[in-house]
KOLTIZA-583829 format. One record per residue (C-alpha): x, z negated, y; residue in three letters. Coordinates in Angstrom, 2 decimals. Layout:
+---------+---------+---------+-----+
|      px |      pz |      py |  aa |
+---------+---------+---------+-----+
|       X |       Z |       Y | ALA |
...
+---------+---------+---------+-----+
# end
This chain:
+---------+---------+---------+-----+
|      px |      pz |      py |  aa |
+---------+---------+---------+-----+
|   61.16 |  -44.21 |  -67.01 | UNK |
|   64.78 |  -44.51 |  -67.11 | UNK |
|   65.94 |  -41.42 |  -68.34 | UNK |
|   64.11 |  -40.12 |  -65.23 | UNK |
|   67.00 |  -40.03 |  -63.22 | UNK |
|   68.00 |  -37.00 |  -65.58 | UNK |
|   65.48 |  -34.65 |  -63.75 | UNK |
|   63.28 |  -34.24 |  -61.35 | UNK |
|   60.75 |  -31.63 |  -60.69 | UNK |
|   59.76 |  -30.56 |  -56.72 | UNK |
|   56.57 |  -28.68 |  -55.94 | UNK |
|   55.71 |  -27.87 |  -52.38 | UNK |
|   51.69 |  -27.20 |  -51.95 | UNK |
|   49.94 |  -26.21 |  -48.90 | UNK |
|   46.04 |  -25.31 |  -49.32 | UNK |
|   45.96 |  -24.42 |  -52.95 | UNK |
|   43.74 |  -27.13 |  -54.82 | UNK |
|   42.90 |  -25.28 |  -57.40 | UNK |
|   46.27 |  -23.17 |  -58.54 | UNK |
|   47.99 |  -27.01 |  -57.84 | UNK |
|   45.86 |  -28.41 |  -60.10 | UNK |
|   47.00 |  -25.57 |  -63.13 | UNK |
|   50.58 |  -25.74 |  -61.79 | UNK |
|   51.05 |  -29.91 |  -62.56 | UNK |
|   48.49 |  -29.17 |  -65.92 | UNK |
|   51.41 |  -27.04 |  -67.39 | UNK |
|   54.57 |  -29.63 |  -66.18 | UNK |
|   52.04 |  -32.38 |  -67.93 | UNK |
|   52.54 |  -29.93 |  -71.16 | UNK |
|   56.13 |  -29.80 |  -70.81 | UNK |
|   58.30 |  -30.72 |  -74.36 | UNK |
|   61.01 |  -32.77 |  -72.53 | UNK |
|   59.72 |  -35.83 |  -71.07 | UNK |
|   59.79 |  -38.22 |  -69.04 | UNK |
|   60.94 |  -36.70 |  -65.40 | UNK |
|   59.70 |  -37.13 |  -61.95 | UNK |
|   57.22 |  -34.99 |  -60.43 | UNK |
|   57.93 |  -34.70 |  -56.66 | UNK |
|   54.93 |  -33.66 |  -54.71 | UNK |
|   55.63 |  -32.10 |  -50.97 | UNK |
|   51.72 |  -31.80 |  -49.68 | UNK |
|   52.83 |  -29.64 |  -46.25 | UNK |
|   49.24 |  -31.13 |  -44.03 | UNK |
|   46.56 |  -29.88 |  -46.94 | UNK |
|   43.07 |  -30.30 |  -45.92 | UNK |
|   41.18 |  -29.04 |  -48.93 | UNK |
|   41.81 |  -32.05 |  -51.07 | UNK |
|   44.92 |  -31.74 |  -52.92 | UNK |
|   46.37 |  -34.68 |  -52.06 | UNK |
|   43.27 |  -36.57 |  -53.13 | UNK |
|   43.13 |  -34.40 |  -56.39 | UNK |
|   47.07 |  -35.19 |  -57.10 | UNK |
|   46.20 |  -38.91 |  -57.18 | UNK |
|   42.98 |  -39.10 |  -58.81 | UNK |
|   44.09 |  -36.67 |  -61.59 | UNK |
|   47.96 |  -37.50 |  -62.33 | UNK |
|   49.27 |  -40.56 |  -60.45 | UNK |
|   49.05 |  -42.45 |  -63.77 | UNK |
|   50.31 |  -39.35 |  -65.59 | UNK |
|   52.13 |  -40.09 |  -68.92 | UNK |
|   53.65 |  -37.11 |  -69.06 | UNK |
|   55.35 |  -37.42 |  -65.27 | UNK |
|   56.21 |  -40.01 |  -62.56 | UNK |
|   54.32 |  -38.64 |  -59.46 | UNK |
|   55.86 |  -39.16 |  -56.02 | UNK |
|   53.86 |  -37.99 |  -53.66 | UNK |
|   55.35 |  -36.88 |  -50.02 | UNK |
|   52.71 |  -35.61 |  -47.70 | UNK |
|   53.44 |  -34.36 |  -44.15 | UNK |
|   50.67 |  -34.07 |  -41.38 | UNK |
|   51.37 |  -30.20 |  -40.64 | UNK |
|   52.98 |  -27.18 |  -42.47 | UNK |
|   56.75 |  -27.68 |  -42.42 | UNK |
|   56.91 |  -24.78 |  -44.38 | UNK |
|   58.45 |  -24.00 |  -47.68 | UNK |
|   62.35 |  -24.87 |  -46.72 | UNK |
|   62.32 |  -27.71 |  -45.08 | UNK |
|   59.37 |  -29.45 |  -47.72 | UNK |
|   61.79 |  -28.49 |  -50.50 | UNK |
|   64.86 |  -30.35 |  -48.57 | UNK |
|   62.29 |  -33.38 |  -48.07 | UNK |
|   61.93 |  -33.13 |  -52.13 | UNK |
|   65.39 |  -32.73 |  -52.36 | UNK |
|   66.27 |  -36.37 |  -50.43 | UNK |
|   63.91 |  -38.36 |  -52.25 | UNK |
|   65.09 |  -36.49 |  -55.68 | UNK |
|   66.78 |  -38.99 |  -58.45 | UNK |
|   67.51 |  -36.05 |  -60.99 | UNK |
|   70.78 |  -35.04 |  -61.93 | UNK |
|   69.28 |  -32.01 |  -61.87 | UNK |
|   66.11 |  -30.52 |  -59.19 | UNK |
|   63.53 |  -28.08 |  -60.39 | UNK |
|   61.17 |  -25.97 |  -58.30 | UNK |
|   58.15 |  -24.57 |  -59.32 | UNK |
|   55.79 |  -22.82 |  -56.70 | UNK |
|   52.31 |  -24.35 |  -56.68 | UNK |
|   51.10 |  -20.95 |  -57.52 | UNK |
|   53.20 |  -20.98 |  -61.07 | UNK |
|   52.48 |  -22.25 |  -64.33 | UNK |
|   55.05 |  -23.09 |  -66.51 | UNK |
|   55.63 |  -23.03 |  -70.51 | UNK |
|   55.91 |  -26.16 |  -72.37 | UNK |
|   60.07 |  -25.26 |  -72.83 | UNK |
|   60.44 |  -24.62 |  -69.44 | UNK |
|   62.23 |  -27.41 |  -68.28 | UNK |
|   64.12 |  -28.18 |  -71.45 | UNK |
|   65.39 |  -23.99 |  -71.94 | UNK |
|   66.44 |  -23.98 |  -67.98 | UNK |
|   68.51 |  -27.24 |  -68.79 | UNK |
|   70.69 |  -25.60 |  -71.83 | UNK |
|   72.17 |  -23.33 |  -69.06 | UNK |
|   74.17 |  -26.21 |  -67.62 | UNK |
|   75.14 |  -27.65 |  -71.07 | UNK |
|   79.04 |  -27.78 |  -71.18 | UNK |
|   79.42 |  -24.92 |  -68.14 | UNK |
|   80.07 |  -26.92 |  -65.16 | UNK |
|   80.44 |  -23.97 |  -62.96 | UNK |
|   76.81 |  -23.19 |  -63.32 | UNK |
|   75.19 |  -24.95 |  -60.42 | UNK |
|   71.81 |  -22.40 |  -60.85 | UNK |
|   69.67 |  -21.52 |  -64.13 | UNK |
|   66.57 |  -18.34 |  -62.97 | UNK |
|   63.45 |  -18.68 |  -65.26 | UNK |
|   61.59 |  -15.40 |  -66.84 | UNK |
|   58.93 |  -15.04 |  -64.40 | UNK |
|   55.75 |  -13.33 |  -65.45 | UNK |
|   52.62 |  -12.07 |  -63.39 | UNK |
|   49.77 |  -14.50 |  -63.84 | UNK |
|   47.44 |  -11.95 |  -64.51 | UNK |
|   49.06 |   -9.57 |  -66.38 | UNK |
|   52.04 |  -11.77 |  -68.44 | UNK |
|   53.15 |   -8.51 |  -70.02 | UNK |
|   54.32 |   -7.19 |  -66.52 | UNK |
|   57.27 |   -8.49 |  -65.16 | UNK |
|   57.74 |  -10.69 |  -61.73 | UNK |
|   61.25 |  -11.49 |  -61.24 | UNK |
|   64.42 |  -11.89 |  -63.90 | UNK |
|   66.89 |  -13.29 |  -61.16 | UNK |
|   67.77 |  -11.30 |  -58.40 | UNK |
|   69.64 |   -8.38 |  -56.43 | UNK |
|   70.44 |   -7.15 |  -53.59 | UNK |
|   70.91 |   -4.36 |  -51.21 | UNK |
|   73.75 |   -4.02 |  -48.90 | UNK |
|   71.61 |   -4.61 |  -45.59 | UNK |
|   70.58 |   -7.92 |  -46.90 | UNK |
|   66.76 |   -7.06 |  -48.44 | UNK |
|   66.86 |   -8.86 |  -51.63 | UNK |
|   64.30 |   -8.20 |  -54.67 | UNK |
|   63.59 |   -9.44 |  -57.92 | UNK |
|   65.11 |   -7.92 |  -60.87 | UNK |
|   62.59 |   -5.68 |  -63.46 | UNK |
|   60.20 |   -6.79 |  -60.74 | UNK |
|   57.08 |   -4.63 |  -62.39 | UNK |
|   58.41 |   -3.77 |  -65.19 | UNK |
|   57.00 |   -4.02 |  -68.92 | UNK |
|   58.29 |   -6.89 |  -70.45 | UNK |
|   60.13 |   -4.77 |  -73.08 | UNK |
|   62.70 |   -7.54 |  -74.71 | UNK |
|   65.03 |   -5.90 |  -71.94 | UNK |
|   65.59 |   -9.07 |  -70.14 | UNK |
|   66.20 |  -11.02 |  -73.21 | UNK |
|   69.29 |  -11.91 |  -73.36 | UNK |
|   71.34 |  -15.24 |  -71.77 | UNK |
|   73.36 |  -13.44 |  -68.36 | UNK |
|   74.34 |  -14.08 |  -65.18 | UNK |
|   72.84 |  -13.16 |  -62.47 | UNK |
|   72.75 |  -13.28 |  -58.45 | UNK |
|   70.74 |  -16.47 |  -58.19 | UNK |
|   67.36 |  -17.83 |  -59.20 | UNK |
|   64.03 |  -16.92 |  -57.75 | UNK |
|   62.85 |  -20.24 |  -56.08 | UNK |
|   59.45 |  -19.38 |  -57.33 | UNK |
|   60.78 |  -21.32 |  -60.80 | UNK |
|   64.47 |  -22.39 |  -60.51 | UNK |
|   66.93 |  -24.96 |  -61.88 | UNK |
|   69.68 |  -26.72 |  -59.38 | UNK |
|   72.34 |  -29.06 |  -60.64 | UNK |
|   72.53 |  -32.06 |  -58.17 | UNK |
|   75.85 |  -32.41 |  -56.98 | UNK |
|   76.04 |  -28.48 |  -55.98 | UNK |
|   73.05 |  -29.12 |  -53.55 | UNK |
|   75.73 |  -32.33 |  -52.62 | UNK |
|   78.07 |  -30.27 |  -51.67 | UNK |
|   76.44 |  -26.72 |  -49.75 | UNK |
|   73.33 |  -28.81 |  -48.76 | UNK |
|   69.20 |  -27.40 |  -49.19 | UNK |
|   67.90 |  -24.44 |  -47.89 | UNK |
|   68.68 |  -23.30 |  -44.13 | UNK |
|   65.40 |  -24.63 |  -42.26 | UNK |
|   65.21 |  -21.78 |  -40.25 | UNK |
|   64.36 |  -19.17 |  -42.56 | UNK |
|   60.96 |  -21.82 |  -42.97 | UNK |
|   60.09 |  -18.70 |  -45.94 | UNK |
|   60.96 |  -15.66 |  -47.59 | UNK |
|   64.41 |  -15.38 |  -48.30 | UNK |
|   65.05 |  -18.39 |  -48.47 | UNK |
|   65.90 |  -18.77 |  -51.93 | UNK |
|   68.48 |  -15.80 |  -51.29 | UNK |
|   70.26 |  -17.63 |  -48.62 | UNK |
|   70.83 |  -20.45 |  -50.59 | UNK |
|   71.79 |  -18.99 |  -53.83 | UNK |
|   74.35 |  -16.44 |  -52.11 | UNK |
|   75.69 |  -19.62 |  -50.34 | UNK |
|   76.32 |  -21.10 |  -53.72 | UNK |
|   78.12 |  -17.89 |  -55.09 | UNK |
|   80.60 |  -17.90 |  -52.15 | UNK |
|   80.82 |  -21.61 |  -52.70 | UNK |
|   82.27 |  -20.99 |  -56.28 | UNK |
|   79.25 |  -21.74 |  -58.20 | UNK |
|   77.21 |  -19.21 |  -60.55 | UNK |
|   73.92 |  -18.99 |  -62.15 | UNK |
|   72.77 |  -18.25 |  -65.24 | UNK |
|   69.60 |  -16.63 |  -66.73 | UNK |
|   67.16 |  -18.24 |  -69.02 | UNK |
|   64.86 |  -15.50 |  -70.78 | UNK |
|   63.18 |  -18.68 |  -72.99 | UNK |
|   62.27 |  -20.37 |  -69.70 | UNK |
|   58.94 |  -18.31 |  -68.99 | UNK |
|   56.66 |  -19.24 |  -66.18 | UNK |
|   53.61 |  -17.12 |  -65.00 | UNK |
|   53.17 |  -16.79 |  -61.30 | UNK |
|   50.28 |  -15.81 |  -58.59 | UNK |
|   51.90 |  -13.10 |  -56.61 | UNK |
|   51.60 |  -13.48 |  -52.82 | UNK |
|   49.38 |  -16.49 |  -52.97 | UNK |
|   50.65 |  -18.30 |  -49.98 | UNK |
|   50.15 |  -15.99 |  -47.38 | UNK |
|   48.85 |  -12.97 |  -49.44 | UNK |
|   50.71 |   -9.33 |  -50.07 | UNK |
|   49.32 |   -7.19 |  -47.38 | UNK |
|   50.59 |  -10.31 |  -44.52 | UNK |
|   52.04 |   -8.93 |  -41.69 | UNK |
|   53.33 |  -12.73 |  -41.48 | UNK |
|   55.04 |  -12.47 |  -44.83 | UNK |
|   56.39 |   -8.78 |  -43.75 | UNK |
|   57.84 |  -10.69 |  -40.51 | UNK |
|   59.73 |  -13.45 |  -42.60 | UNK |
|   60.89 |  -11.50 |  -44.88 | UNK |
|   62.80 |   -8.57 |  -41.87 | UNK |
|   64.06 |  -11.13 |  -40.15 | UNK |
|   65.63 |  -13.46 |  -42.88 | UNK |
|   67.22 |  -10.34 |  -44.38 | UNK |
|   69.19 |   -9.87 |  -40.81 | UNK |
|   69.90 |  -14.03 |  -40.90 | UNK |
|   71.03 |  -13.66 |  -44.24 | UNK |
|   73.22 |  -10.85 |  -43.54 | UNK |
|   74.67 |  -12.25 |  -40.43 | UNK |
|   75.29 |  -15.82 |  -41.44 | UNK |
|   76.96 |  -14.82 |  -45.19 | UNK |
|   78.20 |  -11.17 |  -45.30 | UNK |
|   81.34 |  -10.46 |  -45.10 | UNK |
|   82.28 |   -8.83 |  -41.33 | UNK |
|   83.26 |   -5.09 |  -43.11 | UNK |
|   79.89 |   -5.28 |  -44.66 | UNK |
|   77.82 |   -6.55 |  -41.83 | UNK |
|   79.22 |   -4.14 |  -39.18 | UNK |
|   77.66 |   -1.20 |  -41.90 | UNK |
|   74.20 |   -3.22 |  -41.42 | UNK |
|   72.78 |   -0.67 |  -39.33 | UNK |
|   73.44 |    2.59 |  -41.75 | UNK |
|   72.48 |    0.66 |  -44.49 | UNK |
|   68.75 |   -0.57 |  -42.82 | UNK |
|   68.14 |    2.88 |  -41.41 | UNK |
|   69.31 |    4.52 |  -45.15 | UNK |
|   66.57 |    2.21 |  -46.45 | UNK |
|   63.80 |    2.95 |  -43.34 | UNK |
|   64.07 |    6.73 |  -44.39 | UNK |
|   63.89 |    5.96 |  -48.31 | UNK |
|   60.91 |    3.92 |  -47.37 | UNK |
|   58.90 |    6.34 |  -45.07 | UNK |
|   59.88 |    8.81 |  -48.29 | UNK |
|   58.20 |    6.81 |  -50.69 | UNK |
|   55.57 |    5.99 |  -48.32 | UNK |
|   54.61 |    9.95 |  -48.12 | UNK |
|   54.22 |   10.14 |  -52.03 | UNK |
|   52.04 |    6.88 |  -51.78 | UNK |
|   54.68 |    4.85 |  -53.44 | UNK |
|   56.56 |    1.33 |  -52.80 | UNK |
|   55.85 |   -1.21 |  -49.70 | UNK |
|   54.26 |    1.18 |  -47.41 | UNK |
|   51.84 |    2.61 |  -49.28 | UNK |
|   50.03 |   -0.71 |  -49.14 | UNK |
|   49.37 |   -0.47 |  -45.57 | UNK |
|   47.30 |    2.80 |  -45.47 | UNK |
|   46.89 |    5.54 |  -42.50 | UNK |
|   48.58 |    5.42 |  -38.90 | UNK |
|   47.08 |    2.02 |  -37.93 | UNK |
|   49.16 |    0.33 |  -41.14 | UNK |
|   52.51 |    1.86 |  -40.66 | UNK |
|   51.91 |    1.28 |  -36.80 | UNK |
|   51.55 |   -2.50 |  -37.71 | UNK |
|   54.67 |   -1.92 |  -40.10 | UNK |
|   56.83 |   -0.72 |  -37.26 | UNK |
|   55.63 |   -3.24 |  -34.56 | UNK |
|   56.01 |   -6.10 |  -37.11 | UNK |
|   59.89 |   -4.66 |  -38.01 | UNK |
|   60.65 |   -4.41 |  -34.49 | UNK |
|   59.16 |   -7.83 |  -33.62 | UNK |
|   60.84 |   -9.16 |  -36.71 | UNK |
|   64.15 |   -7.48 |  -35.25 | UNK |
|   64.01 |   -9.24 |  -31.84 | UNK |
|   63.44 |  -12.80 |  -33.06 | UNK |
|   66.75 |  -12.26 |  -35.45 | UNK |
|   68.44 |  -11.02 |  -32.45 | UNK |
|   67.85 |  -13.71 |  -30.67 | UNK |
|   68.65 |  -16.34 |  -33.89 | UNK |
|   71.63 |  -14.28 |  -34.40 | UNK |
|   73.97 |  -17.06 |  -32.11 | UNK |
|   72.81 |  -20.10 |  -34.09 | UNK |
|   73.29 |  -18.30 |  -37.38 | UNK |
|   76.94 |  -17.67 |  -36.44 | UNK |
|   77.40 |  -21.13 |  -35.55 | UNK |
|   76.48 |  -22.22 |  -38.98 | UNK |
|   78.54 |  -19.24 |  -40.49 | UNK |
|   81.71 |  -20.79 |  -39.11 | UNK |
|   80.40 |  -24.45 |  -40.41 | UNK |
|   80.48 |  -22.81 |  -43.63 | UNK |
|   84.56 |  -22.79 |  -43.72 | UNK |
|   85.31 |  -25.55 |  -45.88 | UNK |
|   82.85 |  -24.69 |  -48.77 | UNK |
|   84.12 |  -21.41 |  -48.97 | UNK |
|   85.97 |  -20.16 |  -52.35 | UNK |
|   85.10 |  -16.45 |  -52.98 | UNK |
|   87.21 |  -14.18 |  -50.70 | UNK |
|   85.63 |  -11.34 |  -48.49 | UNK |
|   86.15 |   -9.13 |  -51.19 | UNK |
|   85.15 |  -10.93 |  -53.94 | UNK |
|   82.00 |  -11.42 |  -51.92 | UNK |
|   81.69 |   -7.40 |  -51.39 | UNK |
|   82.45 |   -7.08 |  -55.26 | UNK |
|   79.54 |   -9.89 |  -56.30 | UNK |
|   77.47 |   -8.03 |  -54.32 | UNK |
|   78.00 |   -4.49 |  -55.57 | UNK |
|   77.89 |   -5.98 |  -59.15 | UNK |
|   74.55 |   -6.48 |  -58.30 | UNK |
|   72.72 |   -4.53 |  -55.92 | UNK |
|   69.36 |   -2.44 |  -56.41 | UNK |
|   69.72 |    1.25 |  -55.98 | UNK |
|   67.74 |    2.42 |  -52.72 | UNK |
|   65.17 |    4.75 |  -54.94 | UNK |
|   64.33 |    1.82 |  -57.12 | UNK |
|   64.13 |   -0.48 |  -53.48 | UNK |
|   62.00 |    2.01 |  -51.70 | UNK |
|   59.33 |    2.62 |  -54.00 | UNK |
|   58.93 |   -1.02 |  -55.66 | UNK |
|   56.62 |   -2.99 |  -53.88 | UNK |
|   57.71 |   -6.35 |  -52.64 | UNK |
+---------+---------+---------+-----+
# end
């Protein structure tokens, strides 16, 4: 297993036997072997650890390392435990709700071939149950710090076919090189999930380091496994990691416009929620967009009262930093999702 080293795979599971199961099936079909298989169990008590070490400790394909934790850390902080124990030049994630093509691993790695400012390579991600529909290409952005996936819906058209750069990688199926993670660190642990994957990448960017997109690394994904799409959990995580995110890496002439910018989007949403269209029109009648509003405004109060810490670790970020303010702005224009196509594409 020497050539291990070269890569190693994480995969954070909490409560999903079965989808686990499928998920290591397709890295056990993977063309570039061997690599290590790093295997964050987050306090499982349906049997997956058992099934991980009946059915692939003495996997051919994979060294299995198994790390398994007596409660749910959640999805940042099992990742960073994946990340210390890592011996890859390079770290892969794949969610435990994804299934992977056997070129996965070995398309995501020609990204960093001879560009050693790439530091992140973003897989094609397809819906599980529909692999003509697409799940995310990468990302973008808007300007109050709501991210979404890129062609998230769309028809997989050949329009995404093409090698590019893009914001950063959906952690759903992402590449990192080593030595980048070195040098801005792992995820922020208090985002524990949802957005997490954007604070990190946009970290990198202002860091100096880009990402590329792979179209030939395809993976097929359960949407909203974890916690399920109508979560007013998952609604909660994701508002208040979009205000962290904003006011732990925006630049001050952006983040002083948060405001106009989350109100802009509020009345885009509640007009696309009248025509039954985007995010809101999941939650049906005045009970849903009640629980919409009360879990915004909750949301809003716990970032409030994070906001401190995050500006603590905004000033930490000083010596990491090579993008100026406005080279941040312009990354950020370069790649931000209009506010019809935000309001009326479900999350």
């Amino acid at each position: 297993m020497a050539e291990a080293v070269k890569l190693s795979v994480v995969v954070v599971n909490w409560n999903r036997r079965e989808l686990l199961e499928a998920c290591l099936k397709s890295l056990e079909r993977q063309h570039l072997q061997p690599f290590e298989v790093i295997l964050v169990d987050n306090g499982s008590t349906d049997g997956s650890r058992e099934m991980m070490e009946k059915k692939f400790g003495k996997s051919e394909a994979f060294r299995l390392r198994i790390v398994a934790n007596r409660d749910n850390r959640g999805f940042c902080e099992a990742n960073n435990q994946g990340f210390a124990v890592a011996q890859g030049e390079f770290v892969a994630l794949l969610n435990n709700d994804a299934e992977a093509e056997p070129g996965w691993l070995e398309e995501l790695l020609r990204a960093f071939e001879g560009r050693s400012e790439v530091g992140m390579a973003a897989s094609k991600i397809l819906v599980w149950e529909d692999p003509s529909r697409i799940d995310k290409v990468g990302h973008l952005i808007y300007l109050d710090g709501q991210n979404r996936g890129r062609g998230t819906g769309e028809i997989d058209r050949g329009q995404y076919d093409s090698v590019e750069e893009v914001l950063w990688p959906d952690g759903c199926a992402a590449m990192y090189r080593r030595s980048m993670l070195d040098e801005i660190g792992g995820f922020d642990e208090d985002f524990f999930a949802y957005g997490d994957d954007a604070e990190l990448g946009l970290r990198a960017r202002i860091a100096g380091w880009s990402c590329l997109y792979i179209p030939t690394a395809r993976v097929r994904h359960h949407r909203g496994a974890t916690l399920g799409l109508l979560s007013w959990r998952r609604l909660e995580l994701i508002e208040r990691n979009r205000v962290l995110l904003a006011v732990k890496l925006f630049p001050w002439s952006l983040l002083c416009l948060n405001g106009v910018y989350f109100l802009a989007r509020v009345g885009a949403g509640i007009w696309a929620g009248a025509r039954n269209r985007g995010e809101v029109s999941r939650f049906p009648g005045l009970r849903g967009k009640l629980g919409i509003v009360c879990t915004i405004l909750k949301a809003d109060l716990k970032a409030f009262w994070m906001a401190p810490k995050m500006l603590r670790k905004r000033l930490r970020l000083r010596p990491i930093r090579r993008l100026r303010s406005s080279q941040v702005r312009s990354l950020l224009a370069r790649h931000q999702i209009g506010l019809k196509e935000l309001s009326e594409q479900a999350l």
